[in-house]
N, C-alpha and C positions, 0 to 999 in steps of 0.2 A: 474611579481612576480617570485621570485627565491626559487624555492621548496628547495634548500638547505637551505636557511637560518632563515625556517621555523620550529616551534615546531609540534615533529611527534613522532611517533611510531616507533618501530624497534619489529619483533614476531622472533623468533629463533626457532631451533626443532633438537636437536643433535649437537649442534655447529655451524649452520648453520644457515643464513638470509633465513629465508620463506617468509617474508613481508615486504614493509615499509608505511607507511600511514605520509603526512601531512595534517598540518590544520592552519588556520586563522581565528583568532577573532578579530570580531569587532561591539564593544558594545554586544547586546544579541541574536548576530547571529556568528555563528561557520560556515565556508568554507572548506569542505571537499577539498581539492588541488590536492591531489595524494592518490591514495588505491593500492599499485599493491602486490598484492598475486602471490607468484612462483611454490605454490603447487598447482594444480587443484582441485575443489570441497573435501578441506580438513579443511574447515573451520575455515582458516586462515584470509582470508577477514571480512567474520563477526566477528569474534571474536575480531580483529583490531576497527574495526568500534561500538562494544559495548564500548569496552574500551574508543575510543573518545568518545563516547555518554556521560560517568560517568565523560571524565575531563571536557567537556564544560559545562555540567549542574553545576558540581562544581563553577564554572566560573561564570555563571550567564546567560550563555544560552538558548534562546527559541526554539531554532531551528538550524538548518545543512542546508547550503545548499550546491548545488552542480552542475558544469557542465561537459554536456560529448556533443557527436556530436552524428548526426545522425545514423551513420554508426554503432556506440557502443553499438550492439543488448546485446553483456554480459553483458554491464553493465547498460541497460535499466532495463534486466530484475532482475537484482541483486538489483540494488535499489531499485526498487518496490515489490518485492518479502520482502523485510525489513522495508515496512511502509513507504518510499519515495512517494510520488508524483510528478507530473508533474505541474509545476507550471507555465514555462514559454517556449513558442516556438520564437526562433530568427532565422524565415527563412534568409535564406543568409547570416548571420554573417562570414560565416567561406570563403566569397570571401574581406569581408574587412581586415579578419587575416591573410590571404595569403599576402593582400600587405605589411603586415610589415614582415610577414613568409612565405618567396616564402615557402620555403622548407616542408609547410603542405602537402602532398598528396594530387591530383584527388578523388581519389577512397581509401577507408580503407576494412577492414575487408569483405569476401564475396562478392569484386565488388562493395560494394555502393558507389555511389558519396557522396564525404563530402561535403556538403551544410551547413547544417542548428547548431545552437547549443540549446542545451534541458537544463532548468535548472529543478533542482529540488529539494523538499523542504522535511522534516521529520522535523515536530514540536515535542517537547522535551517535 
């Protein structure tokens, strides 16, 4: 999927990109794809992510889901911290996306090995 040519967000603050969020609907589920916040704990992320909340429900939306990898302790805890759940464990996925993505990393964030990927769910 090509996050470019995705419907998304863009958050600004002085002239400047702080954020960009996309997303992907299909039927009455909404695909968070990308959240990346450039300011630290300036609550640029959530405020991104309310906003998708108001267009998908518009939509016809039940729900968001989302995947990240093991390693993605910030953003384990940023989802759930906003009402996400943990909805689904795919131990080992991330060595079947290595063979189309050599290029995924061993290790992310902290040393952890990238193994596994986490979905997760915020019903609307």
């Amino acid at each position: 999927m090509d996050a470019a040519a995705l419907p998304g967000l863009v958050a600004s603050q002085d002239g400047e990109i702080v954020g960009l969020l996309t997303y992907y609907v299909d039927g009455n589920t909404a695909e968070l794809v990308t959240l990346n916040a450039y300011v630290a704990e300036g609550g640029v992320g959530t405020a991104m992510l309310e906003a998708m909340k108001s267009i998908v429900r518009e939509l016809g939306c039940e729900r968001i889901i989302l995947m990240t990898t093991n390693d993605n302790t910030d953003a384990i805890r940023f989802y759930q911290r906003r009402g996400f759940h943990m909805r689904e464990l795919r131990a080992g996925a991330i060595a079947a996306a290595r063979a189309i993505k050599p290029e995924i990393p061993l290790t992310g964030k902290h040393g952890i090995p990238i193994r596994d990927e986490l979905e997760f769910e915020l019903l609307l």
